[in-house]
N, C-alpha and C positions, 0 to 999 in steps of 0.2 A: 504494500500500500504506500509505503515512503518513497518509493519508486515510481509508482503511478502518478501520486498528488504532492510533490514532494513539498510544494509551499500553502497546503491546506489541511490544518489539523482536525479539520471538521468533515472532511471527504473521507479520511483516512478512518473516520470513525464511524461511517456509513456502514449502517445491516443490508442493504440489500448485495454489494459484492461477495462480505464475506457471506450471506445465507446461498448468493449461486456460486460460489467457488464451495462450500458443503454440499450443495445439491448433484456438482456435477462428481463433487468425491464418492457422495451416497450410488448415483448411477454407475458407479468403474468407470467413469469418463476421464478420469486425471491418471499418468501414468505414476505407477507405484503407491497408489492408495486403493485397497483392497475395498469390493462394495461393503457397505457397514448402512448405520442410521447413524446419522452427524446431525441431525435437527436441523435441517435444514426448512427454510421456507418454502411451503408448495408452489408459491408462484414464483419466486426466485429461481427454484428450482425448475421449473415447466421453461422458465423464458430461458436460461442457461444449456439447457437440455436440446430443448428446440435451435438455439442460436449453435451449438456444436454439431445438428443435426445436417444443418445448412452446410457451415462449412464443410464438412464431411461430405456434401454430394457434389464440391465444388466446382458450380457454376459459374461462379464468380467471385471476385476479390471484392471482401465486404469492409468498409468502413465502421466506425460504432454505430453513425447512423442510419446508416444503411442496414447493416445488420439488424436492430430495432426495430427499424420500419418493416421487416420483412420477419420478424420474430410475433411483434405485436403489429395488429392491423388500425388500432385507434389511434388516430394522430393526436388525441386530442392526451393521449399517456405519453410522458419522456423516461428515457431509460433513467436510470438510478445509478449506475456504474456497472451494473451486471453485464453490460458488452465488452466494457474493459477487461472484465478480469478473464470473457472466456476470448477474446482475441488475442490477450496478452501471453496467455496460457496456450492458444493455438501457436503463434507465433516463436514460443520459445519451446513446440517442441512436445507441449507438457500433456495435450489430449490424447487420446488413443483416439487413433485415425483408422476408417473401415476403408477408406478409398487406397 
């Protein structure tokens, strides 16, 4: 998180990244964390799940917003940090990839 937001202490303290970086640990989405229950949030969970889904059939190179927009269909909802962490996460490597 000090990595992602590194000059906001109030980002950094945000539940919804870390409930969809549990949620995608609960699914065996993160490599080397065993599926378990980590109390993770259902919706946290659903959009993290879903946004690893995407990338995983990769169509195309998603942005956060992009990724968002094509995760959740209401424009009228904005992400929370939950694309950060599973792009971050895609990006270094750290998802199990089905493609």
């Amino acid at each position: 998180m000090a990595t992602l937001y590194p000059t906001s202490p109030t980002a950094r303290r945000k539940g919804s990244p870390r409930r969809a970086f549990l949620g995608l640990c609960e699914a065996g989405l993160v490599k080397g964390i065993p599926v378990g229950h980590y109390a993770a949030s259902a919706d946290d969970k659903a959009y993290a799940v879903r946004a690893a889904a995407l990338l995983n059939e990769g169509k195309q190179n998603y942005s956060t917003s992009s990724l968002w927009q094509a995760v959740e269909n209401d424009p009228a909802k904005t992400q929370n940090g939950q694309m950060d962490i599973v792009l971050a996460l895609w990006k270094n490597n750290l998802l199990v990839r089905t493609t």
